[in-house]
C-alpha positions as CSV (number, residue, x, y, z in Angstrom):
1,X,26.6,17.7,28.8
2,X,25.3,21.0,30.2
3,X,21.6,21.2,31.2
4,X,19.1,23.8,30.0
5,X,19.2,26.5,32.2
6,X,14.9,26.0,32.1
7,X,15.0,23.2,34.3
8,X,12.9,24.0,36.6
9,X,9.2,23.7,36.5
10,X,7.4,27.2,35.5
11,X,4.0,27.9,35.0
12,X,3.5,26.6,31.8
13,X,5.2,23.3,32.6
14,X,1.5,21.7,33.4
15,X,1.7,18.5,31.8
16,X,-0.7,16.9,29.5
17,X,-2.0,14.1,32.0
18,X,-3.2,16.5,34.1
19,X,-5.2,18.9,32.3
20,X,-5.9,16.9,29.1
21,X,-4.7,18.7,26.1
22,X,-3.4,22.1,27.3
23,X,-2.0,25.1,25.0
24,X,1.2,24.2,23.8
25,X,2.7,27.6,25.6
26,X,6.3,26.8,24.6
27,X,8.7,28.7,21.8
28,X,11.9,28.1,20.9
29,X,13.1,27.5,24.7
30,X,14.3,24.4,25.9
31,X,11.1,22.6,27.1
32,X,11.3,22.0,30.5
33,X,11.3,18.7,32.4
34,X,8.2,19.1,33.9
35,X,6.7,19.3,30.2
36,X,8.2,16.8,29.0
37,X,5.6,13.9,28.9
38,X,6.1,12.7,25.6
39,X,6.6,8.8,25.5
40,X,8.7,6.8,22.5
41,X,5.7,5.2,21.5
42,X,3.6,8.6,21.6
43,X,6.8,9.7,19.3
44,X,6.1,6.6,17.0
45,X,2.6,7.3,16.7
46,X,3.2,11.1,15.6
47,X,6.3,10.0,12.9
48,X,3.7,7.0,11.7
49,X,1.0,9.6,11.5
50,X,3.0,12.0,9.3
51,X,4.1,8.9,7.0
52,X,1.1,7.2,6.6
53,X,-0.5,9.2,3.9
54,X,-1.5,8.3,0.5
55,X,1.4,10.7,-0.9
56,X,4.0,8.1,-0.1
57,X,1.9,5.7,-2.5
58,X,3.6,8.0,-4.7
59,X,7.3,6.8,-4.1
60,X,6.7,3.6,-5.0
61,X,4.8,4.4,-8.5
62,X,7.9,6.5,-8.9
63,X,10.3,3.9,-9.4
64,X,7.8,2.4,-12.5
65,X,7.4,5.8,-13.2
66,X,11.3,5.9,-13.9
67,X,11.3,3.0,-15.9
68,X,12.6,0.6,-13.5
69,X,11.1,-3.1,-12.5
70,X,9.1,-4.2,-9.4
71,X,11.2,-5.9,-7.8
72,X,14.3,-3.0,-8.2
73,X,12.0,-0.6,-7.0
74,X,11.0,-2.4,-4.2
75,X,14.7,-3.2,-3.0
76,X,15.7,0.7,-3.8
77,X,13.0,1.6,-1.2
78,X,13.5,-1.1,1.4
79,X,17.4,-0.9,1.9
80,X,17.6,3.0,1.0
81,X,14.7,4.2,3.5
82,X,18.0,1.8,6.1
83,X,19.4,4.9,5.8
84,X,17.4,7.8,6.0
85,X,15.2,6.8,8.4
86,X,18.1,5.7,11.0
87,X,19.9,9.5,10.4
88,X,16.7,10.3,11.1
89,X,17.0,8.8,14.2
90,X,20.0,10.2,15.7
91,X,18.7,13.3,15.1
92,X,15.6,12.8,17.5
93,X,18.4,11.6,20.2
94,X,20.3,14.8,19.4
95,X,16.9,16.7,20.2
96,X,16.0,14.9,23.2
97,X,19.1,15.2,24.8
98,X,18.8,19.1,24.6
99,X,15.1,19.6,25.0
100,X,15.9,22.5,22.1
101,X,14.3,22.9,18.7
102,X,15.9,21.8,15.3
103,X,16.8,25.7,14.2
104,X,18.5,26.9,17.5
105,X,20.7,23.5,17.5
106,X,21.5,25.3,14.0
107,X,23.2,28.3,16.4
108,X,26.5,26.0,17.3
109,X,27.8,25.2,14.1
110,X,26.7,28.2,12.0
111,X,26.7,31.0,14.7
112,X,24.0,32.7,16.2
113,X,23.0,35.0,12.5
114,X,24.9,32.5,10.2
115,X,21.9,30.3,11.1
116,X,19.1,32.1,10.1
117,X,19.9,31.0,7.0
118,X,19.1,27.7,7.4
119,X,16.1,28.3,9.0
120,X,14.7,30.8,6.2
121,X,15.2,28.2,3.7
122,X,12.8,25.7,6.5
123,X,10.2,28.2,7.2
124,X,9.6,28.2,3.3
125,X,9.8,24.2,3.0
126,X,7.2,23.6,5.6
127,X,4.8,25.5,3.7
128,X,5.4,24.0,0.7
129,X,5.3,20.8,2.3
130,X,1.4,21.8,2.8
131,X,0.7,22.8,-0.5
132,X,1.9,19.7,-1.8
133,X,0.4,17.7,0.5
134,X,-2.9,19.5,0.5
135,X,-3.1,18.6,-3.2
136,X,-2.9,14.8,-2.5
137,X,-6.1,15.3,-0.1
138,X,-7.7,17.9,-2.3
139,X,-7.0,15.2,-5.4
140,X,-8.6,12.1,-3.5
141,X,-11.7,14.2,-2.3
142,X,-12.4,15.2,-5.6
143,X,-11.9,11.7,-7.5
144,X,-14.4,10.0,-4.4
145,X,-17.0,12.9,-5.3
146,X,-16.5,12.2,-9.0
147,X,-17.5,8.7,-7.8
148,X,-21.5,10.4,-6.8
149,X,-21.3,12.4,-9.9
150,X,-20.4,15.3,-8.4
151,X,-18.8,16.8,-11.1
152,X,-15.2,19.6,-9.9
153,X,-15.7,23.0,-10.4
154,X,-13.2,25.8,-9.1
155,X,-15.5,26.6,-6.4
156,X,-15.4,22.7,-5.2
157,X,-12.4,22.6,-5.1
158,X,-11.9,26.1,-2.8
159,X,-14.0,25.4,-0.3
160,X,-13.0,21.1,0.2
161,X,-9.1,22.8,0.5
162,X,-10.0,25.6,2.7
163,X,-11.7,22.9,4.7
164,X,-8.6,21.0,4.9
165,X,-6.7,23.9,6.0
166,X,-8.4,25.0,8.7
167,X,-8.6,21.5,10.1
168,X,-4.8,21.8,10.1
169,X,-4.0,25.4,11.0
170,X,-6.6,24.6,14.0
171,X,-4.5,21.3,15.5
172,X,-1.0,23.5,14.9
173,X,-2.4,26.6,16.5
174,X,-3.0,24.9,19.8
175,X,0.5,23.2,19.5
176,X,2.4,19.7,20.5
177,X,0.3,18.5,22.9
178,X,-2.6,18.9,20.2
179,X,-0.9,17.0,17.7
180,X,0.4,14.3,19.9
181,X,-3.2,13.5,21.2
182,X,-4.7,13.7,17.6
183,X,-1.7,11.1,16.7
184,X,-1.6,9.0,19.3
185,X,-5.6,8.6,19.6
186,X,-6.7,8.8,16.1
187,X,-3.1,6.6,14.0
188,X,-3.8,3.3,15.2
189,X,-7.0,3.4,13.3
190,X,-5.4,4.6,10.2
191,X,-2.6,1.7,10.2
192,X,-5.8,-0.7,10.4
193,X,-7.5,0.7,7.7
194,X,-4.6,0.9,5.5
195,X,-4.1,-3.0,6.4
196,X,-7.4,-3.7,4.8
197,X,-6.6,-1.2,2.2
198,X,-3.0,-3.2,1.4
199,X,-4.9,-6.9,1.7
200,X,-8.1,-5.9,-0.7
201,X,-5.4,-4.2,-3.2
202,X,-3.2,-7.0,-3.1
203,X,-6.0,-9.7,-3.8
204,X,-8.0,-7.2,-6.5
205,X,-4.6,-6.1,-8.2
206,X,-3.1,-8.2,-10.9
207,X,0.2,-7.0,-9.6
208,X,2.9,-7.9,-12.8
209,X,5.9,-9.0,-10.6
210,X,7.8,-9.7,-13.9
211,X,7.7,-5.9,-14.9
212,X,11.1,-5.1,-16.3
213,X,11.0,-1.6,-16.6
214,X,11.5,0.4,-19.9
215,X,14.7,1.7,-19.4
216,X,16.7,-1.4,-21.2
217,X,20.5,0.2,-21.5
218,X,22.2,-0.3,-18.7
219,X,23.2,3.3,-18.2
220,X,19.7,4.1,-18.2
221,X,18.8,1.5,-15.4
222,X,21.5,3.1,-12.9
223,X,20.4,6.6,-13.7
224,X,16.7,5.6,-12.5
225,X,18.5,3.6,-9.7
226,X,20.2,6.5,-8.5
227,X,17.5,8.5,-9.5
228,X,14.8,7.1,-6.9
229,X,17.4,6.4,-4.2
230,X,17.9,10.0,-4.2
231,X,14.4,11.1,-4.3
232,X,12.6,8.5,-2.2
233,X,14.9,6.3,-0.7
234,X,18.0,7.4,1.2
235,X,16.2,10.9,0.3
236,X,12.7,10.6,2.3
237,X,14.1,10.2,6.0
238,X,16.8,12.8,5.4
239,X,14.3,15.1,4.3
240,X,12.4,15.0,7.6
241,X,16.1,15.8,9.6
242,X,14.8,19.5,10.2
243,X,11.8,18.2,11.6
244,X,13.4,16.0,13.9
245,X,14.8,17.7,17.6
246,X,10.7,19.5,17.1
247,X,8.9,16.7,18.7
248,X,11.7,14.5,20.1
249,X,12.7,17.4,22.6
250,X,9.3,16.3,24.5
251,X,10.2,12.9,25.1
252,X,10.5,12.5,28.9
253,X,13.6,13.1,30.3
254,X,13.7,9.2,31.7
255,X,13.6,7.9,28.4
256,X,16.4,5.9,27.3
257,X,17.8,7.4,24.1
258,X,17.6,3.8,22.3
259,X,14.5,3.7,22.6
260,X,13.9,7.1,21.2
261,X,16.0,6.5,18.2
262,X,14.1,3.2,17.7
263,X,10.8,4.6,17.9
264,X,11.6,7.5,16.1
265,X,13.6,5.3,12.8
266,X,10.6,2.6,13.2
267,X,7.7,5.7,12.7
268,X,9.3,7.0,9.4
269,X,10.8,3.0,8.2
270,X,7.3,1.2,8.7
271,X,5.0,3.4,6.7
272,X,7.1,4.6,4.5
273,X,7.9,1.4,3.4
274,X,4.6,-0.2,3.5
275,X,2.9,2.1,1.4
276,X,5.5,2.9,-1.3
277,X,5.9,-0.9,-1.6
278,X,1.8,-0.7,-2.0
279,X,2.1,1.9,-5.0
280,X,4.8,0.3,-7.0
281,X,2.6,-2.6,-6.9
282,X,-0.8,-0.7,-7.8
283,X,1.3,1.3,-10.7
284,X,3.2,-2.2,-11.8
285,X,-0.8,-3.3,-12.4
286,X,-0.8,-0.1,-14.9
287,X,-2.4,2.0,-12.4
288,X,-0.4,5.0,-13.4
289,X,1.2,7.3,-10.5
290,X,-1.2,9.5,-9.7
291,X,-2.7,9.0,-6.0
292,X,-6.4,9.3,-7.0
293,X,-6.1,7.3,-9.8
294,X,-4.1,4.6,-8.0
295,X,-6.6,4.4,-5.3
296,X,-9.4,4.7,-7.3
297,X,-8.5,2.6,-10.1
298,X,-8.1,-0.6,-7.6
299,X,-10.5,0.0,-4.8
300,X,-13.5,1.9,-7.2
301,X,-16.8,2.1,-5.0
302,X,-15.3,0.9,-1.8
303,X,-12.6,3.1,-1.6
304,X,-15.4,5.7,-0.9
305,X,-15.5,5.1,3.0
306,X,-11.8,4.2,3.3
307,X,-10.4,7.5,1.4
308,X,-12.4,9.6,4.0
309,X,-10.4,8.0,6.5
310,X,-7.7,8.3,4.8
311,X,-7.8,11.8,4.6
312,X,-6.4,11.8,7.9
313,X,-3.1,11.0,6.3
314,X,-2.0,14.2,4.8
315,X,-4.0,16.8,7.6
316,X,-1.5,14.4,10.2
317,X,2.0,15.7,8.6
318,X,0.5,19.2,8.1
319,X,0.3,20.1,11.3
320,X,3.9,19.0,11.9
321,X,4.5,21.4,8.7
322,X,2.8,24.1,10.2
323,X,3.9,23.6,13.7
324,X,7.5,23.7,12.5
325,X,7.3,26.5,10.4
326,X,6.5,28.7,13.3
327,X,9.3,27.6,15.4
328,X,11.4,27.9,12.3
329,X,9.9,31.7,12.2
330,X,10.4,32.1,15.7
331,X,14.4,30.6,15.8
332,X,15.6,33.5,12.8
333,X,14.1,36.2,14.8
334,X,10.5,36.8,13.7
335,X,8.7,38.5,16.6
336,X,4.7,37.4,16.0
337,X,2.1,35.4,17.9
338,X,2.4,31.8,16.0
339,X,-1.2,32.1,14.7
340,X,0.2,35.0,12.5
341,X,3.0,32.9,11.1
342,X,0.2,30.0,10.7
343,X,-2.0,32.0,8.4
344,X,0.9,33.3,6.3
345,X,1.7,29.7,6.2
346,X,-1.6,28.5,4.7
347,X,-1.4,31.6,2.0
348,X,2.0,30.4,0.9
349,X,1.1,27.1,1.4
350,X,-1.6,27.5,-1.2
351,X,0.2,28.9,-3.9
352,X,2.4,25.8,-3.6
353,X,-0.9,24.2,-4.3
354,X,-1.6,25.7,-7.4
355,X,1.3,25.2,-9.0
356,X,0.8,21.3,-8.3
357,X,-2.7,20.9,-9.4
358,X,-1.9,22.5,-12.8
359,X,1.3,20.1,-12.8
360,X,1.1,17.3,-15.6
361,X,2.5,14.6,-13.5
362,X,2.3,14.6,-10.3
363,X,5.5,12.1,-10.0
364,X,7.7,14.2,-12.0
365,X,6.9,17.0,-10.5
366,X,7.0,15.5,-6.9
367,X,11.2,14.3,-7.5
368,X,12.1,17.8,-8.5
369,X,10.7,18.7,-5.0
370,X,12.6,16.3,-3.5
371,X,16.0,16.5,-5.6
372,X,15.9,20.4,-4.8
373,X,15.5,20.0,-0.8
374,X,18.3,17.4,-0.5
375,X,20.5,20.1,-2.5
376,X,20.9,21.6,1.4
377,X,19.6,19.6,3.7
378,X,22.4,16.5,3.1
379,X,25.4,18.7,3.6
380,X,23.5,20.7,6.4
381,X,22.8,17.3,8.3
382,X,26.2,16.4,7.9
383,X,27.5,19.4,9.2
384,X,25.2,19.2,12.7
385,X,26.2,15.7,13.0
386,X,30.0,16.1,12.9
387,X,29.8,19.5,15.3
388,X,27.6,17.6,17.6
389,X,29.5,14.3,17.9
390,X,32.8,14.6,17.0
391,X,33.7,18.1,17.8
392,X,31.8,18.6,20.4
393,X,31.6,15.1,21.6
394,X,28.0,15.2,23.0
395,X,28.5,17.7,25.1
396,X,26.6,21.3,24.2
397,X,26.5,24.0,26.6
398,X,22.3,24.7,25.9
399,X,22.3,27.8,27.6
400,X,25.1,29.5,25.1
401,X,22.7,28.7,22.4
402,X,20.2,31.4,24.1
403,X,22.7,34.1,24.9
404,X,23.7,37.4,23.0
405,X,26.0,38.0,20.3
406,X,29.3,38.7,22.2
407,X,28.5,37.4,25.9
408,X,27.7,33.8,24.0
409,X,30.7,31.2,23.3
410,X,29.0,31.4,19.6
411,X,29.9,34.1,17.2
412,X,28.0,35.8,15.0
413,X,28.6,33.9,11.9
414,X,30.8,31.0,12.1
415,X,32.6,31.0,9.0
416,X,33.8,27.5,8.9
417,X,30.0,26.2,9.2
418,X,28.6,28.1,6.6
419,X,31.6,27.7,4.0
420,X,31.1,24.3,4.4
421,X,27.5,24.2,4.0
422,X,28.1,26.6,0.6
423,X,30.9,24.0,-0.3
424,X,28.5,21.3,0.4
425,X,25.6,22.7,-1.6
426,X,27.9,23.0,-4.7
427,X,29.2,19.7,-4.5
428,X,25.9,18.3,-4.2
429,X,24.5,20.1,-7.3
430,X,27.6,18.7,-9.3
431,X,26.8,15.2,-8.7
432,X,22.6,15.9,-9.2
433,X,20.8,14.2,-12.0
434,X,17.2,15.6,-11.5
435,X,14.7,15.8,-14.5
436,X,15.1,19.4,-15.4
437,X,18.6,20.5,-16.5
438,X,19.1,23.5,-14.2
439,X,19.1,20.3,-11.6
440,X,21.6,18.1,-13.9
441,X,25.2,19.1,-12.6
442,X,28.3,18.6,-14.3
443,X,29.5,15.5,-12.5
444,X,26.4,13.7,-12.9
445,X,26.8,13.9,-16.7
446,X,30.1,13.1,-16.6
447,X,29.7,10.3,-14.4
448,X,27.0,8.3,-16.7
449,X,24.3,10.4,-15.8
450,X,24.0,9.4,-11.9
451,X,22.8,11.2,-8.8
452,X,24.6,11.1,-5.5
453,X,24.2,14.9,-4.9
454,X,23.2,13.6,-1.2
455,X,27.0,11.7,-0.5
456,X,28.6,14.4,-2.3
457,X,27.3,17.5,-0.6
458,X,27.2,15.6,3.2
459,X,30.8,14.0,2.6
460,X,32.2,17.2,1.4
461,X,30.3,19.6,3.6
462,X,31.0,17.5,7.0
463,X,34.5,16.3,5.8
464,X,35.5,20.2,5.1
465,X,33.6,21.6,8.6
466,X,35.7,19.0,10.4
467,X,39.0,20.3,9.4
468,X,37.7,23.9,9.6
469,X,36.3,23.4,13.2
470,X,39.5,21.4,14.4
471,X,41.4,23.8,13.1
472,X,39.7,26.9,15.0
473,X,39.9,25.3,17.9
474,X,42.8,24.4,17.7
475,X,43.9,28.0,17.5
476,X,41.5,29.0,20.6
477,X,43.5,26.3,22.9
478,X,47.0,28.2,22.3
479,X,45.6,31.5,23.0
């Protein structure tokens, strides 16, 4: 594999040790390997961080939500979230390989403009990734100060969410080495919180392990199946793909790259897991699905002190949100200091907000989010997967990634990328079953009402660029 042509140490390449937490000085350039301090565990801390959150109680209640059982929920979770989370994986040895960003690894397989696209579509999902998550913290606040009698007003509820956001625009401002500190220092605390959280719930909780769901027909029962494994199963590690190459391309270059995909796969698996196997029990109780009222509901006065804690949750996978979106901004050409991009972030982001808080469930609401991101991201991960390892076999000349349209070995738009990702797109939408029908495609009906819009659009989409890429290469070789 070709090196980064920013080997060598620059001034910027202080590491963290030695100055404590410095200014994350770093674009979209491969990081140097004099900045690259990260450990795997430091990477499992900042994945467990962003995962352990009292949104992902929300998968679980999902699946009840849905009208399936307990223990079908639980098993959708456990063996889907196999999946996800081990794509999820690769993806961070893909980025620590190459030291570059999750966008600009974008640049082989769609061509230098062709993959702006994909990375106008991310800088929009990051900030709605705040807004939504934002609302979970901004819900739980307000339920623990209903708890004093302090009674929500508009005003409340501005100034506890512009709290919130300027705790996280702060740790994404100052950049990685920010947000690996606040993970690394401030997560083991959480996961021993949300232990006592998960023992007191499960001893207070008359968890009904018999629940059988409502939806009796069978037809119904694999729609709901299909349904959740979609949304939060196979769905909820694929979602964080774009993410991945971020943070993973400031692992140490001495790291063995098993041990990055375990620690990476491990971070998203473990909380994820935990606490959606936590909500589908609290919502089996009769809890209902929404996060305030599940944690309220079971813990009542003593989840006053543990709620502020877990605040922490949602403000740690903001600041990967917001950190993201400005190298998302950065790899499609935007020219602006990332504190710029930030604030525009935390405006968009709280319109997001909005529309959630006026949203009549939460849960409903929540799977449209997720159905509609897979839509591109499945047959876009598929496509950087196949172009990475099979057509390119591992080995990516970094430094053609960087260069000009014409004097780079990538063109402008790479057609066979980009008709495969539209191909992809369109065959995932056939085979979607969301809960509005603009999101029901025509296969899905046909098919008994089922949703594998994420196999369709990533075996169509990679299966398609693989011909398309051979092909065109193919050609190059005789010429």
């Amino acid at each position: 594999m070709s090196t980064s042509p920013l080997d060598a140490p620059t001034t910027t390449t202080r590491s963290a040790d030695e100055s404590g937490v410095p200014f994350d000085a770093h674009g979209i350039e491969p990081i140097p390997d004099g900045s690259r301090d990260c450990s795997p565990w430091e990477l499992f801390w900042i994945w467990s961080g962003a995962n352990i959150a009292p949104i992902n109680w929300v998968l679980g209640a999902l699946g009840i939500t849905l009208g399936l059982s307990l223990v079908e929920t639980l098993v959708v979770v456990v063996l889907g979230n196999v999946i996800g989370c081990a794509v999820f994986g690769v993806f961070n040895v893909i980025g620590h390989r190459t030291a570059v960003n999750q966008m600009v690894l974008g640049r082989a397989p769609f061509g230098v403009s062709g993959s702006i696209l994909p990375g106008v579509v991310q800088f929009f999902l990051t900030m709605g990734w705040v807004g939504v998550n934002t609302w979970v913290v901004l819900d739980l606040v307000l339920a623990i100060l209903a708890k004093f009698g302090v009674a929500g007003t508009l005003w409340l509820d501005l100034v506890v969410a512009a709290g919130i956001m300027a705790i996280q625009l702060g740790l994404a401002l100052y950049g990685f080495y920010a947000i690996r500190s606040f993970e690394k220092y401030t997560v083991p605390a959480t996961v021993l919180v949300m232990a006592v959280m998960t023992v007191v719930a499960m001893a207070t909780t008359d968890v009904d392990w018999t629940l059988s769901g409502t939806a009796v027909e069978p037809g119904d029962k694999v729609t709901a199946v299909t349904q959740l494994l979609t949304a939060i199963g196979i769905g909820w590690g694929l979602t964080w793909i774009p993410y991945a190459s971020d943070y993973s391309r400031f692992v140490r270059v001495t790291a063995a790259p098993r041990a990055v995909f375990w620690s990476s796969a491990l971070g998203m698996y473990i909380p994820t897991v935990w606490l959606a196997a936590l909500g589908a029990c609290l919502a089996s109780a009769g809890s209902g699905s929404d996060p305030s009222t599940l944690v309220v509901s079971t813990f009542g006065v003593m989840a006053i002190p543990v709620l502020l804690l877990l605040i922490h949750g949602p403000i740690a996978t903001n600041i990967l949100n917001l950190y993201s979106c400005s190298l998302a901004a950065l790899s499609i050409g935007v020219r602006a200091a990332r504190w710029k991009i930030t604030l525009i972030a935390g405006l968009v982001a709280s319109a997001v907000l909005a529309v959630f808080v006026e949203a009549d469930s939460f849960a409903h609401a929540f799977d449209n989010w997720m159905v509609s991101i897979l839509v591109w991201i499945s047959p876009w991960a598929a496509i950087m997967l196949v172009d990475y390892f099979v057509i390119r076999r591992g080995a990516l000349d970094v430094a053609e990634l960087y260069l000009p349209v014409g004097t780079s070995e990538h063109p402008k738009y790479n057609a066979g990328g980009l008709i495969s990702l539209a191909a992809g797109i369109i065959a995932g939408w056939a085979w979607q079953f969301g809960l509005v029908p603009v999101m029901q495609g025509p296969l899905a009906t046909a098919l008994g009402n089922t949703d594998f819009s994420w196999l369709s659009g990533s075996v169509v989409a990679g299966g398609l660029y693989f011909l398309l890429a051979r092909r065109t290469r193919a050609r190059t070789t005789v010429r």
